[in-house]
C-alpha positions as CSV (number, residue, x, y, z in Angstrom):
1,X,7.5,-14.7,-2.3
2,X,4.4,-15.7,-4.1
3,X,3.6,-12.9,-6.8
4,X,0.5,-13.4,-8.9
5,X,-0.7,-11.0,-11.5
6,X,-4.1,-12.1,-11.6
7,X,-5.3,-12.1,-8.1
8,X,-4.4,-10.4,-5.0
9,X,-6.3,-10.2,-1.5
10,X,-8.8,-7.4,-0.7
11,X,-8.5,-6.5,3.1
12,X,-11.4,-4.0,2.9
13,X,-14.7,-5.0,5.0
14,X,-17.1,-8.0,3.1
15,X,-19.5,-4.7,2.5
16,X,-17.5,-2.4,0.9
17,X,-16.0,-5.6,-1.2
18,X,-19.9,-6.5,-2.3
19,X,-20.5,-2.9,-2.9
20,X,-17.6,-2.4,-5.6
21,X,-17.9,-5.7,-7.0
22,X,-21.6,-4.8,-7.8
23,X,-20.3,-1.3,-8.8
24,X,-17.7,-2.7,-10.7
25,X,-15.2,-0.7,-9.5
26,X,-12.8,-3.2,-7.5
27,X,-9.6,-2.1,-8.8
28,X,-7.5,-4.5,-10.8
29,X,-4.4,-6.6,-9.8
30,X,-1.8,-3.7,-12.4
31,X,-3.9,-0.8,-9.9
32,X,-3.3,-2.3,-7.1
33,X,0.4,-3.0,-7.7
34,X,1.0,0.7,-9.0
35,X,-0.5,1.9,-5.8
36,X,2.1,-0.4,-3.9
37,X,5.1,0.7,-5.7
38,X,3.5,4.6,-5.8
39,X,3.1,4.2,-1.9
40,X,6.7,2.7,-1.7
41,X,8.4,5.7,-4.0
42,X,6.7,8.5,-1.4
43,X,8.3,6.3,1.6
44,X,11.6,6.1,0.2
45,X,11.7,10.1,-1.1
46,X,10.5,11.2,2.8
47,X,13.7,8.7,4.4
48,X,16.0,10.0,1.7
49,X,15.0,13.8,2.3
50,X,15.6,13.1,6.1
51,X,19.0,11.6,5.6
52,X,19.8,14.3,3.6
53,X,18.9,17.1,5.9
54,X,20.7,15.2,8.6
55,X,23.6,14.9,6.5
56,X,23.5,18.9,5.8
57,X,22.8,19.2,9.3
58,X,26.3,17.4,10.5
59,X,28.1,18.8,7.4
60,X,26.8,22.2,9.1
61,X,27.9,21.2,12.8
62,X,31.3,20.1,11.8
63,X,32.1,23.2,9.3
64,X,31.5,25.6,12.0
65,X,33.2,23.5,14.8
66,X,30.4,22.6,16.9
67,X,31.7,19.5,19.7
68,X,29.5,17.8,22.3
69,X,30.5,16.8,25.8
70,X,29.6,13.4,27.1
71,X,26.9,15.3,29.4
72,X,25.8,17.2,26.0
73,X,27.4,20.4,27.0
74,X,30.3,22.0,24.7
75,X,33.8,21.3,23.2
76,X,34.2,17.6,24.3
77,X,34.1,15.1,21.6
78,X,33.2,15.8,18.3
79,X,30.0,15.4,16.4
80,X,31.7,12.9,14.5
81,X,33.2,11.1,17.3
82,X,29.7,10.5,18.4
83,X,28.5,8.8,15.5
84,X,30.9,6.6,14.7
């Protein structure tokens, strides 16, 4: 892992690059980072919120009995038997 916080690598067209360096509005190595870790937070709250709606989900299932065939019709194994 090479980690620099002076420099990182724009991967925007040469244009748009020449465009906000003349502007002077290329973001800085601490934006850029924050918008990594921002962009990493809102991936890792939409996986958690999925687990935990699957997990309510299957808490759901096996409270009010529901089992699964092995053709995916009724009482047959349980939900749990499945999964693990």
């Amino acid at each position: 892992l090479n980690f620099n916080p002076n420099r990182y690598v724009y991967s925007g067209s040469k244009e748009e690059k020449s465009r906000l360096i003349r502007e002077d509005k290329l973001p800085s190595t601490t934006t850029v980072i924050r918008s990594d870790l921002d962009a990493r937070d809102l991936y890792r709250n939409a996986v958690q919120t999925a687990l935990e709606d699957a997990c309510a989900e299957f808490a759901y299932l096996e409270r009010v009995g529901f089992v699964v065939d092995d053709d995916g019709g009724g009482s047959g194994s349980s939900v749990d038997d499945l999964v693990g």
